[in-house]
C-alpha positions as CSV (number, residue, x, y, z in Angstrom):
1,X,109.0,128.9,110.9
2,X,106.5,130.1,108.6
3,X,107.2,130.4,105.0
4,X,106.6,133.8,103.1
5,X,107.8,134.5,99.9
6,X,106.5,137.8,98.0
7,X,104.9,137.6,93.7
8,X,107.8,139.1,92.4
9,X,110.0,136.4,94.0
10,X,108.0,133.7,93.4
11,X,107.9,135.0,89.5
12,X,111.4,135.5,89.2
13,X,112.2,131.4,90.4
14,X,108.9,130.0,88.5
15,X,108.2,132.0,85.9
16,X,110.3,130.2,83.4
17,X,108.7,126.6,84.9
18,X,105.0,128.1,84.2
19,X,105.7,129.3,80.8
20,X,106.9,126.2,79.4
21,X,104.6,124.1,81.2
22,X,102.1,126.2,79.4
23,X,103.4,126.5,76.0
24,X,103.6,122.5,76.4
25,X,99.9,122.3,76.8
26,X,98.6,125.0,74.9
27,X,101.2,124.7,71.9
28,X,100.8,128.9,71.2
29,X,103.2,131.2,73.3
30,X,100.3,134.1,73.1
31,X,98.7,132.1,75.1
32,X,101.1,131.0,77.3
33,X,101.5,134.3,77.9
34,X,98.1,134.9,79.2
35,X,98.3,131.9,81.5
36,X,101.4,133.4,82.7
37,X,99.6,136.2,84.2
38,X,97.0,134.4,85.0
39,X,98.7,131.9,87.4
40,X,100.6,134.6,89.3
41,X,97.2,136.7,89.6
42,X,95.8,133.5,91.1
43,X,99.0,132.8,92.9
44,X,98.4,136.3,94.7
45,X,95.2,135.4,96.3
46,X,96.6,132.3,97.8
47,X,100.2,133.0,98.3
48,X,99.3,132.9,102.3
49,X,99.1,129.7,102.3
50,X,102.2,128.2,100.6
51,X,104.1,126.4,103.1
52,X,107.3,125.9,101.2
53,X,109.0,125.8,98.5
54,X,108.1,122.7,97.3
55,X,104.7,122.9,98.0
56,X,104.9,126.6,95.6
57,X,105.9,125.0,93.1
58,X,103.3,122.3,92.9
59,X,100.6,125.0,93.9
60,X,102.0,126.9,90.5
61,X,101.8,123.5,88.5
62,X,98.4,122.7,89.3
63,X,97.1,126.4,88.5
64,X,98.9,126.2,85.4
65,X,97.5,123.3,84.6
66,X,93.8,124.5,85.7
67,X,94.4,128.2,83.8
68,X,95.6,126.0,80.3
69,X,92.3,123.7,80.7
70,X,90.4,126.4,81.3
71,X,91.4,128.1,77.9
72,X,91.8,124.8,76.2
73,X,87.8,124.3,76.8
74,X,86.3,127.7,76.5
75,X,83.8,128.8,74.1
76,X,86.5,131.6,72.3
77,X,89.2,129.3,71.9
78,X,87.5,126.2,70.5
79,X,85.8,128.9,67.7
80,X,89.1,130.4,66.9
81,X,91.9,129.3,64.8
82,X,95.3,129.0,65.7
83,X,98.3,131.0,63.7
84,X,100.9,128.9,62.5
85,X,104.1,130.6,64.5
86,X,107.4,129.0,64.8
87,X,108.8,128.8,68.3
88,X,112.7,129.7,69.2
89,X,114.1,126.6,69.1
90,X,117.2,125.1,67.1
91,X,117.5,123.2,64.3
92,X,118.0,120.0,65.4
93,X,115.5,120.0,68.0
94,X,112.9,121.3,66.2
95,X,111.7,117.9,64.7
96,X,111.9,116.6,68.0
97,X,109.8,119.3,69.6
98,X,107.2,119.6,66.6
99,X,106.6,115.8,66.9
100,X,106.1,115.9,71.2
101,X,103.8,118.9,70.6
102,X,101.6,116.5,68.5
103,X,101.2,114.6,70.9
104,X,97.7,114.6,73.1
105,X,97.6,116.7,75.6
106,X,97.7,114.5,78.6
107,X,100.6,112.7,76.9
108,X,102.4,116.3,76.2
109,X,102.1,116.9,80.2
110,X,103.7,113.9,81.5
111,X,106.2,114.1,79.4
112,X,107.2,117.8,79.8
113,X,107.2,117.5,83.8
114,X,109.0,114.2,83.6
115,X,111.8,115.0,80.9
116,X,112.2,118.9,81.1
117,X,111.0,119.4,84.5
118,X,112.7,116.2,86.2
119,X,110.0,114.9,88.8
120,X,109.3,111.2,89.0
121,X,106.6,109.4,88.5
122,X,104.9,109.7,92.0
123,X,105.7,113.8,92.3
124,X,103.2,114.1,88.5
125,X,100.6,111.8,89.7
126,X,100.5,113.7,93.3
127,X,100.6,117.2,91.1
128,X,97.6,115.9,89.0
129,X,95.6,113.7,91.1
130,X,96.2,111.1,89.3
131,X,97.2,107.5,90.0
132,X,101.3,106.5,89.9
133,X,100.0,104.0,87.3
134,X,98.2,105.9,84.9
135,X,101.1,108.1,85.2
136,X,103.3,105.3,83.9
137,X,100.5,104.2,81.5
138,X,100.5,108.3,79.7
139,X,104.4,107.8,79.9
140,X,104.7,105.0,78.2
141,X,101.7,105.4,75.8
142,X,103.7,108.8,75.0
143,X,106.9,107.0,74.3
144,X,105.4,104.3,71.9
145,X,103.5,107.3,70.1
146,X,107.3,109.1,70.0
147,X,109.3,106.1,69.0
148,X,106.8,105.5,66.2
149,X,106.6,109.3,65.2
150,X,110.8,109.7,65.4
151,X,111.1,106.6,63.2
152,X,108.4,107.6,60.6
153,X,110.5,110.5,60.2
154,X,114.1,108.9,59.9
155,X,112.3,107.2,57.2
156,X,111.6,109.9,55.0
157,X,114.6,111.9,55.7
């Protein structure tokens, strides 16, 4: 049986998934925004070939991933300077989410699609051609840098 899903419903079950993948990695919702668009203009071109669900959403990840990189390292956004905005989140996780969004990049990813977007280990290192082991490596790298971070501020609290 071959597998067709149309833009709009392929927005309406991923949109949410790309957004926050992308304000993970860009750490500016304006932005976000534009890779938003961007990914589901991309997605348009290619949406003949999705075979399943499962392979839409990692087709969605991976261009997510490519449009954020692509802004991360062009000319524009490496000469401009980013407004301090405050994202909608509560109080109490605030602290939390300031200190992951400090985080590198890399480190920011793997912890986003693990945490918040539930795949294991092996699902992220298929979805970013990466190893299962430098997978684990960012993961735990990322936790040690957390850990340390969430204590420093229990300290001065």
């Amino acid at each position: 049986m071959e597998y067709k899903i149309s833009a709009a419903e392929a927005f309406k079950k991923h949109s949410d998934m790309v957004y926050r993948l992308a304000v993970a990695r860009v750490k500016n919702k304006y932005d976000a925004d534009d890779i938003l668009q961007e990914v589901f203009l991309r997605f348009i071109k290619c949406k003949d070939s999705v075979e399943n669900d499962e392979h839409l959403k990692a087709l969605l990840i991976r261009i997510t991933i490519n449009c954020s990189k692509s802004m991360l390292t062009s000319s524009w956004f490496k000469r401009t300077e980013p407004l301090n905005e405050n994202l909608s989140v509560t109080d109490e996780c605030s602290d939390t989410l300031d200190i992951v969004m400090r985080l590198p990049q890399k480190y920011r990813t793997v912890i986003h699609m693990h945490y918040y977007m539930g795949y294991s280990v092996e699902e992220i290192a298929e979805i970013l051609k990466s190893k299962p082991s430098t997978v684990k490596s960012w993961l735990y790298r990322a936790r040690q840098k957390l850990k340390i971070d969430l204590k420093g501020d229990e300290v001065n609290v």
